[in-house]
mmCIF file of the C-alpha atoms, coordinates in Angstrom:
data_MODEL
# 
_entry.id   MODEL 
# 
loop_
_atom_site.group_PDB 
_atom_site.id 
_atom_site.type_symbol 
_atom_site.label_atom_id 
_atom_site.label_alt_id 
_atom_site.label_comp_id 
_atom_site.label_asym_id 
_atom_site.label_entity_id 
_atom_site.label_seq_id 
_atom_site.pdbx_PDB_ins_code 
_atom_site.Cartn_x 
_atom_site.Cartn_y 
_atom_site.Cartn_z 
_atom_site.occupancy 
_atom_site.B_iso_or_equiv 
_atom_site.pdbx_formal_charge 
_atom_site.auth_seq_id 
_atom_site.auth_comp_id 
_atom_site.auth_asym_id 
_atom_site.auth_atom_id 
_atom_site.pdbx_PDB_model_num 
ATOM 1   C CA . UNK A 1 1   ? 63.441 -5.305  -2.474  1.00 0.00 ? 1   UNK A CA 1 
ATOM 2   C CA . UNK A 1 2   ? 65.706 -2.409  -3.349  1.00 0.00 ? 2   UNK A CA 1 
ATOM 3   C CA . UNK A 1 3   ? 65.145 -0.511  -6.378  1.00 0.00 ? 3   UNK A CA 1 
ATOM 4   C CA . UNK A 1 4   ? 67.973 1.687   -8.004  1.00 0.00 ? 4   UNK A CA 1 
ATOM 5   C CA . UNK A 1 5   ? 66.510 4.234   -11.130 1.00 0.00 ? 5   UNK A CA 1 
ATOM 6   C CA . UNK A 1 6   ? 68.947 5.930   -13.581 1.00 0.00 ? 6   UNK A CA 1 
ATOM 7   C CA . UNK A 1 7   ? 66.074 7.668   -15.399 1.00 0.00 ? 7   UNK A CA 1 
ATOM 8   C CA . UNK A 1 8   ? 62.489 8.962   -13.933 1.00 0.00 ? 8   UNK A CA 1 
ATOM 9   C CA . UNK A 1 9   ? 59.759 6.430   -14.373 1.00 0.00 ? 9   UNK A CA 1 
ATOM 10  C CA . UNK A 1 10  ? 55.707 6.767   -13.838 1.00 0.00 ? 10  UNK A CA 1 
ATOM 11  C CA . UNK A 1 11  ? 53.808 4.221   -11.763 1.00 0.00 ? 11  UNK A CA 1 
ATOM 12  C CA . UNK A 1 12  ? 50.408 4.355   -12.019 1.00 0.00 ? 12  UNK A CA 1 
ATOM 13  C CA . UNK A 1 13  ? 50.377 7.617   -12.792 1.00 0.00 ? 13  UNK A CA 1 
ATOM 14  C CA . UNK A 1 14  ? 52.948 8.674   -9.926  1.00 0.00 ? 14  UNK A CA 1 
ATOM 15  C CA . UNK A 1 15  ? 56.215 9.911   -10.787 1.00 0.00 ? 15  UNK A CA 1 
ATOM 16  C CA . UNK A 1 16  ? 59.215 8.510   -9.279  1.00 0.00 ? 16  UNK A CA 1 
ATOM 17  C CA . UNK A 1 17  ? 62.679 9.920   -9.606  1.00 0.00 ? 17  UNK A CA 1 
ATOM 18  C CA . UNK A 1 18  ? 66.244 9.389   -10.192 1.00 0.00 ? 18  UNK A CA 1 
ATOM 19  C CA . UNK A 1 19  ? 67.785 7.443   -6.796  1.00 0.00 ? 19  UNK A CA 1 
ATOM 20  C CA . UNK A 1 20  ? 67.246 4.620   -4.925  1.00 0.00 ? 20  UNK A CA 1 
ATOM 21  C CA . UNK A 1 21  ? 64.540 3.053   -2.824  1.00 0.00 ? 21  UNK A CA 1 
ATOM 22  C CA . UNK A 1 22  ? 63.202 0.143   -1.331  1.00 0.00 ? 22  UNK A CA 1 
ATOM 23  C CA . UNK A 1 23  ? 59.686 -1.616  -2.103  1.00 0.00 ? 23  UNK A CA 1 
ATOM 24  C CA . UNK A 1 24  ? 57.480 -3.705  -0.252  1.00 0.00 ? 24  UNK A CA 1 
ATOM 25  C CA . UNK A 1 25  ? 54.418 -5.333  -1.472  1.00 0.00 ? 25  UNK A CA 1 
ATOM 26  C CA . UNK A 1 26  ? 51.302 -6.354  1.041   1.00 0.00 ? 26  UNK A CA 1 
ATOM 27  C CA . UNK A 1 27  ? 49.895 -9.138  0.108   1.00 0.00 ? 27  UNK A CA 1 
ATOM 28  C CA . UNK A 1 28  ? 45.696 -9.461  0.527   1.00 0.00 ? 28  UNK A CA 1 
ATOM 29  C CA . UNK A 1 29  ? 42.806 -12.141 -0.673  1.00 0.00 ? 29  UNK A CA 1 
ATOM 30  C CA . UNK A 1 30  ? 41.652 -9.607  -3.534  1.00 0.00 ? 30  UNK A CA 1 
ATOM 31  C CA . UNK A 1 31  ? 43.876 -6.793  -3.872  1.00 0.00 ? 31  UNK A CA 1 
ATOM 32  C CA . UNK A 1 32  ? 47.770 -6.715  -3.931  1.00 0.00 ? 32  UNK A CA 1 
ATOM 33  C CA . UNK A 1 33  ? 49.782 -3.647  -2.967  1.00 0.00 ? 33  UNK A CA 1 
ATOM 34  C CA . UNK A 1 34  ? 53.397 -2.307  -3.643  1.00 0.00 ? 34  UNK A CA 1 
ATOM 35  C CA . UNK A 1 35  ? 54.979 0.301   -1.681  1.00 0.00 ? 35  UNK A CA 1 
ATOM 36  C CA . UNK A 1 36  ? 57.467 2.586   -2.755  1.00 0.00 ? 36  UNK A CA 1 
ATOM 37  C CA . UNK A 1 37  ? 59.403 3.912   -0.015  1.00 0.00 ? 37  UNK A CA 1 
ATOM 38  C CA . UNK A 1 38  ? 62.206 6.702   -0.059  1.00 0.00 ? 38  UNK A CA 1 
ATOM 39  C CA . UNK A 1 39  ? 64.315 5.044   2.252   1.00 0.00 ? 39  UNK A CA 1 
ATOM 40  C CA . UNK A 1 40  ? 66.964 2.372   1.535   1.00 0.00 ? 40  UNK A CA 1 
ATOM 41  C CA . UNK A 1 41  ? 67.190 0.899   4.593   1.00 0.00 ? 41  UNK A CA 1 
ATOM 42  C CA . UNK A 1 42  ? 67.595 -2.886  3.583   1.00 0.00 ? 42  UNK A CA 1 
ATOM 43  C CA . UNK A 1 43  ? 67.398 -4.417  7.146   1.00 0.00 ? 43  UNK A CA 1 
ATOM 44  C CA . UNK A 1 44  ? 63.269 -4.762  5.993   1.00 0.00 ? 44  UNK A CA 1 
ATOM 45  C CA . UNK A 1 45  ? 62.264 -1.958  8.072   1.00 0.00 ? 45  UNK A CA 1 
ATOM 46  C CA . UNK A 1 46  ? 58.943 -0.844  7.321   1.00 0.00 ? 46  UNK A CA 1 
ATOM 47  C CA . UNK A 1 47  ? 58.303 3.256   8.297   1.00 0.00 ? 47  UNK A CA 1 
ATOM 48  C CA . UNK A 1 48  ? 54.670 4.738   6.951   1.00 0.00 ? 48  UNK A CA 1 
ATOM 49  C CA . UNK A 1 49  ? 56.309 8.300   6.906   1.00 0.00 ? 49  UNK A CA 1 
ATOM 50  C CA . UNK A 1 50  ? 58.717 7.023   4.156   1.00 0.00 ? 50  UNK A CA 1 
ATOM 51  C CA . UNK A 1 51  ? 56.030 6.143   0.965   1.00 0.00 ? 51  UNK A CA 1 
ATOM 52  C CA . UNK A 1 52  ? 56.774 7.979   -1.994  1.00 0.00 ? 52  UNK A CA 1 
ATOM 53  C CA . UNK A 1 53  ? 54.113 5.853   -3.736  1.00 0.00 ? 53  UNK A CA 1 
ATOM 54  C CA . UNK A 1 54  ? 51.292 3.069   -2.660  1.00 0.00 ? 54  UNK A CA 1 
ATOM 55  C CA . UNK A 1 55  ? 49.918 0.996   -5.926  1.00 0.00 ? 55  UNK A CA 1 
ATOM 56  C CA . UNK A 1 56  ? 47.304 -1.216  -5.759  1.00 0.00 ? 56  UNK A CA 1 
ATOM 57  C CA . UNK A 1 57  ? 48.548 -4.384  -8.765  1.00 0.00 ? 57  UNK A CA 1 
ATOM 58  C CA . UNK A 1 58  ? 46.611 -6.213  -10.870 1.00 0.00 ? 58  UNK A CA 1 
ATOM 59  C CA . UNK A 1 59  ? 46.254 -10.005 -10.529 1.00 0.00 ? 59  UNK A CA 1 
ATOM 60  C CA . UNK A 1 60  ? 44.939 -13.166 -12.044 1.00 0.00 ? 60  UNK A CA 1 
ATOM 61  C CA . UNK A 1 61  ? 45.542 -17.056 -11.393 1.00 0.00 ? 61  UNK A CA 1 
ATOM 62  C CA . UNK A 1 62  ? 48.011 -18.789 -12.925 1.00 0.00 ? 62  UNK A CA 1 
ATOM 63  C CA . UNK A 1 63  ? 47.231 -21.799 -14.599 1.00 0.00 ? 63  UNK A CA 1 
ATOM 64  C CA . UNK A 1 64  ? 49.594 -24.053 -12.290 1.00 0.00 ? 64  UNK A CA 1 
ATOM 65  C CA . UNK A 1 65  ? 50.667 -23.431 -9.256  1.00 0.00 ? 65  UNK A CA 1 
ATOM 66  C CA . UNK A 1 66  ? 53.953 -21.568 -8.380  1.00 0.00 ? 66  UNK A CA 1 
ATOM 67  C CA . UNK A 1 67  ? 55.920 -23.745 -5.790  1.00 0.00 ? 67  UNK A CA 1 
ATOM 68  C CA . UNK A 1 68  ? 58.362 -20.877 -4.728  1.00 0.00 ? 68  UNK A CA 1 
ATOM 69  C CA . UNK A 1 69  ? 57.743 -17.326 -4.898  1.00 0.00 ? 69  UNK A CA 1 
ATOM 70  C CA . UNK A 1 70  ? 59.265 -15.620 -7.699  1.00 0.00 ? 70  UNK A CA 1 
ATOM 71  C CA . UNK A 1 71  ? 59.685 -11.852 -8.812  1.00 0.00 ? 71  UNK A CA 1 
ATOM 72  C CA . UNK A 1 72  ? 61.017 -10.552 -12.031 1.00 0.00 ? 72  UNK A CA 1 
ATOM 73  C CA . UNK A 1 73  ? 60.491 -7.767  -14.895 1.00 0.00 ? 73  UNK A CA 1 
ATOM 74  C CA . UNK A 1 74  ? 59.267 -8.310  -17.878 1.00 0.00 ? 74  UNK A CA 1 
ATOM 75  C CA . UNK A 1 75  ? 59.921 -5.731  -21.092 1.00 0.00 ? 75  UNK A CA 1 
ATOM 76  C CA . UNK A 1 76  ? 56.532 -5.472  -22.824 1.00 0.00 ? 76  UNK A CA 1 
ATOM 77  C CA . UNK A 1 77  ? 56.502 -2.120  -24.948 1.00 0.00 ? 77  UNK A CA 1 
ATOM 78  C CA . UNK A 1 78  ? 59.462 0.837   -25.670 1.00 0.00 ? 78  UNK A CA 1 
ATOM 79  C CA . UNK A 1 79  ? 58.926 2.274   -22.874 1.00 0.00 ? 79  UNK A CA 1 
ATOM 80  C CA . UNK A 1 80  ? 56.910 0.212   -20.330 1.00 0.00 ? 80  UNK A CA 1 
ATOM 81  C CA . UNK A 1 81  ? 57.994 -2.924  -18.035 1.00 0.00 ? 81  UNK A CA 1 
ATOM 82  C CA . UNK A 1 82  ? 56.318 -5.024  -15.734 1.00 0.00 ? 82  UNK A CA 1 
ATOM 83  C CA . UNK A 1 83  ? 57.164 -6.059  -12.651 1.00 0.00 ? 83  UNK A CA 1 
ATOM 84  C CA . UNK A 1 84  ? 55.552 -9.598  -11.596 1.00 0.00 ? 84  UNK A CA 1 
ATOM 85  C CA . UNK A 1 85  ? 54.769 -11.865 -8.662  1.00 0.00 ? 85  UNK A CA 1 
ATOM 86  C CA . UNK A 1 86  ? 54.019 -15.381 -8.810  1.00 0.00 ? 86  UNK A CA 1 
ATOM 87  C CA . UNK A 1 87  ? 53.146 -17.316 -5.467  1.00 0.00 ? 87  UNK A CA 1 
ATOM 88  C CA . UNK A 1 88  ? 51.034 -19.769 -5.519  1.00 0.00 ? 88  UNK A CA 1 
ATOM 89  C CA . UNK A 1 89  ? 48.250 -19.802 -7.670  1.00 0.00 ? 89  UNK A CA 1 
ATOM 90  C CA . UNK A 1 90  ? 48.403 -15.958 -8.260  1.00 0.00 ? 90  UNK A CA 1 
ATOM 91  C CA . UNK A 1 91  ? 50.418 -13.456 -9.981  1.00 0.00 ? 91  UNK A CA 1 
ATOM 92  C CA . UNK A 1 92  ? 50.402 -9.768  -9.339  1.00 0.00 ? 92  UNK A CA 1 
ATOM 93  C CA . UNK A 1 93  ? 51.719 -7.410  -11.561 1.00 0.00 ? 93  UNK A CA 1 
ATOM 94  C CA . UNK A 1 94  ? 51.931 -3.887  -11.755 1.00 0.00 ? 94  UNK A CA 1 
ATOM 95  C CA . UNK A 1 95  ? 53.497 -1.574  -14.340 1.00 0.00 ? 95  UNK A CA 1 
ATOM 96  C CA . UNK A 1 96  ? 56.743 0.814   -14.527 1.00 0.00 ? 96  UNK A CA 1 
ATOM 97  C CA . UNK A 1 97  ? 57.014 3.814   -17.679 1.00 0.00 ? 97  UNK A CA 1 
ATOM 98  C CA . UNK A 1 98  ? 59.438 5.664   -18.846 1.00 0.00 ? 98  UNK A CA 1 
ATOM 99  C CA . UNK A 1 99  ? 58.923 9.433   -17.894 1.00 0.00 ? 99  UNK A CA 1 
ATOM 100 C CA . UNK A 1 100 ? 58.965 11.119  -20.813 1.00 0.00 ? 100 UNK A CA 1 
# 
């Protein structure tokens, strides 16, 4: 996934500015992670060296299954979006702020 930022966000408490960047997410049994890397190398690339931030998301079941895997953003306050993952039974989320 690519992500492109016109203004500075927080992510759990990590700051993330201005630019672009690519994230990855690992999925595990219990604990979901997203990765966000410096580089914007879209060929799916993975390099360690390149994390600007690792969050671990929050998840729950969904009450139905999830035949495809979907991602998407969700506004929830003034300054505050979600980004979620449904696969499955499961949806990870994991929330983006506005830097103030």
């Amino acid at each position: 996934m690519t992500l492109f930022l016109n203004h500075p966000i927080t992510v759990d408490g990590k700051e993330i500015p201005v630019g672009a960047y690519t994230m990855f997410v690992i999925r595990g049994a219990n604990k979901w992670t997203v990765i966000i890397s410096r580089s914007t190398d879209t060929s799916g690339r993975y390099n360690e060296d390149q994390d600007l931030a690792r969050v671990p998301m929050q998840w729950g079941e969904l009450p139905s299954p999830e035949s495809t895997f979907s991602i998407y953003f969700a506004h929830v306050a003034p300054d505050q979006c979600t980004m979620r993952l449904d696969l499955d039974k499961t949806r990870a989320w994991v929330d983006f702020q506005n830097k103030k």
